[in-house]
C-alpha positions in Angstrom: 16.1 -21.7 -29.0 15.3 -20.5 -25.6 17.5 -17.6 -24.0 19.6 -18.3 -20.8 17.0 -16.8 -18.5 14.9 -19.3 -19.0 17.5 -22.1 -18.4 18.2 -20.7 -15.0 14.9 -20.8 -14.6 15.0 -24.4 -15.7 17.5 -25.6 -14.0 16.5 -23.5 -10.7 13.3 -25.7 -10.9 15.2 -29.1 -11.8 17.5 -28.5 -8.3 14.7 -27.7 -6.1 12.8 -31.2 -7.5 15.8 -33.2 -6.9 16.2 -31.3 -2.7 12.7 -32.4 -2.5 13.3 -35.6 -3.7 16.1 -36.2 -1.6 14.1 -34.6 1.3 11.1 -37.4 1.2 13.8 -40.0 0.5 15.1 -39.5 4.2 11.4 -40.5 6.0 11.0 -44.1 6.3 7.9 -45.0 4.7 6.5 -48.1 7.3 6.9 -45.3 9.9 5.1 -42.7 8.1 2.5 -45.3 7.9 2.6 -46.5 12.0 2.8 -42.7 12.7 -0.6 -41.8 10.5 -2.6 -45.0 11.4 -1.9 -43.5 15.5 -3.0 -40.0 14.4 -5.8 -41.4 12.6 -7.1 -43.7 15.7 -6.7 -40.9 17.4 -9.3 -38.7 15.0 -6.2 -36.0 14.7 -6.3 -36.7 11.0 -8.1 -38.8 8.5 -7.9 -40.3 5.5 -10.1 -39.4 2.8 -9.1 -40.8 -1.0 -5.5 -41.3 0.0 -5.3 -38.1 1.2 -4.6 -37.1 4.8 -6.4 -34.6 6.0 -5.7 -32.6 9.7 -9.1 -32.8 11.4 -10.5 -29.9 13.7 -9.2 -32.1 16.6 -5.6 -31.9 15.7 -5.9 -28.6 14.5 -6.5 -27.3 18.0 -3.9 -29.6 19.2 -1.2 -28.7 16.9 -1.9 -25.0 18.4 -1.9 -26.5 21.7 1.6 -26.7 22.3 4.6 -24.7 21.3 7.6 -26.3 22.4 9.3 -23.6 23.7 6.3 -21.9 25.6 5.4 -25.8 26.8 4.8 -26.1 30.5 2.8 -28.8 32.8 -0.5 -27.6 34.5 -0.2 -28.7 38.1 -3.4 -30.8 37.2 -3.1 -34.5 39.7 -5.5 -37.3 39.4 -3.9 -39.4 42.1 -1.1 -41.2 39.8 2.3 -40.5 39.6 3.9 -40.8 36.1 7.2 -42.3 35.7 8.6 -41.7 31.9 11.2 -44.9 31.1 12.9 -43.9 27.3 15.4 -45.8 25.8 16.5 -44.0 22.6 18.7 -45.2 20.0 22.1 -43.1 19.3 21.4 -42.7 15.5 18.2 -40.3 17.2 21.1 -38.6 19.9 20.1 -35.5 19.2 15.9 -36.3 20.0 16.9 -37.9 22.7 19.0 -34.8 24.7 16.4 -32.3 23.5 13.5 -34.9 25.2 15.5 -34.9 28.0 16.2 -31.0 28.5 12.7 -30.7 28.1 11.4 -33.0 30.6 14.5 -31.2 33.1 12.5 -27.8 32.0 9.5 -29.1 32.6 10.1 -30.1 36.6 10.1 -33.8 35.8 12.4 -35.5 38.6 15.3 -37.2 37.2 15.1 -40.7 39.4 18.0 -42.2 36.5 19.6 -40.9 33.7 16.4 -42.1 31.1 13.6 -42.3 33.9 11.9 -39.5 35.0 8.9 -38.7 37.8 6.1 -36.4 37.9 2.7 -36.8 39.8 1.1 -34.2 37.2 -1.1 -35.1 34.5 1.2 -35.2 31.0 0.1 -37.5 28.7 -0.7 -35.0 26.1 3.0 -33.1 26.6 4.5 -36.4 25.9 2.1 -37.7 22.8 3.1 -34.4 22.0 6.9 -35.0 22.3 6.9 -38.2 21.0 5.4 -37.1 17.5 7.6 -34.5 17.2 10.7 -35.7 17.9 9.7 -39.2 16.2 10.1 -41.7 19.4 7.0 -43.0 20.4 7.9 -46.6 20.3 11.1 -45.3 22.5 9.1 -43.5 25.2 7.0 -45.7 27.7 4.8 -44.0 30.4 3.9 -46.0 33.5 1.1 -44.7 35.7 1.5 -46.1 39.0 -0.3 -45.0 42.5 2.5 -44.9 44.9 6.1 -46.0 45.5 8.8 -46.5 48.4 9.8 -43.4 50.2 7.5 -40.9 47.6 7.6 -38.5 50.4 11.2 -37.5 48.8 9.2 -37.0 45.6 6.0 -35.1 47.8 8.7 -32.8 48.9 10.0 -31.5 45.5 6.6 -31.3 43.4 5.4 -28.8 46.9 2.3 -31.6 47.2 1.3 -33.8 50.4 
C-alpha cells in the first residue's frame, strides 16, 4: 500500500491537472483558431504536424515590444491614423488598459473610443490587439487629412 507521501504527491498532481484543465477550458477554441490562422498569414508562426511553432519572425517581434517600455517612434508617412474600438463590457478591463495605453502613448483622444495620431503604429496596435485579445474590436483608418488638422499639427509639434 503506498505511504501518505506519495498520496500528496498524487493528489498534488491530480489538482494541478484539473487548474490546467479548467485553465484551457476558459479560451474559446474558434478564436484560438481565427487568432493562429492571422499569425500564421502573417509568417509569425506556423504549423508543422498540428503543431504551432513561433517562427524567427515572431520571435523578434515578441521581443519587440514590452508593454510597459512601449512607445511610438515619431516615424510619419504622410497619413494620419485614427483608431475607432468598440469593445464589449464582458472584455472591460482590455478595453480601459487599451485605452490608458493609447493616452500613454500621445494618441489624441477626438471621442471617448476614437483616437488620432499622424505616426506610424500599426505594429503597436497588431501588437495590442493580440495581447489583449480585440482585434476584430479595434479598426484603424488611415486617412490623408481632415477638417481643421491644424488643431491636431499643433499637439503632435509637426507642420
Amino acid at each position: 500500500m503506498p505511504g501518505p507521501a506519495y498520496l500528496v504527491v498524487k493528489a498534488y498532481e491530480e489538482e494541478k491537472r484539473r487548474k490546467e484543465f479548467e485553465e484551457w477550458e476558459k479560451f474559446n477554441p474558434w478564436r484560438l483558431r481565427q487568432v493562429i490562422k492571422r499569425l500564421e498569414q502573417q509568417k509569425v508562426v506556423e504549423i508543422i504536424d498540428g503543431v504551432v511553432k513561433v517562427t524567427e519572425k515572431g520571435k523578434q517581434r515578441l521581443l519587440k515590444f514590452n508593454i510597459e517600455e512601449m512607445e511610438l517612434k515619431r516615424k510619419r508617412d504622410g497619413k494620419w491614423r485614427i483608431i475607432i474600438y468598440d469593445i464589449a463590457n464582458l472584455k472591460k478591463t482590455q478595453r480601459e488598459y487599451f485605452r490608458l495605453i493609447l493616452k500613454r502613448l500621445k494618441f489624441f483622444p477626438i471621442q471617448k473610443s476614437v483616437y488620432l495620431t499622424p505616426f506610424v503604429c500599426d505594429d503597436e496596435i497588431e501588437y495590442l490587439r493580440q495581447v489583449f485579445d480585440i482585434g476584430n474590436d479595434v479598426i484603424v483608418l488611415k486617412v490623408y487629412g481632415f477638417e481643421n488638422d491644424q488643431v491636431y499639427k499643433k499637439y503632435f509639434g509637426i507642420n
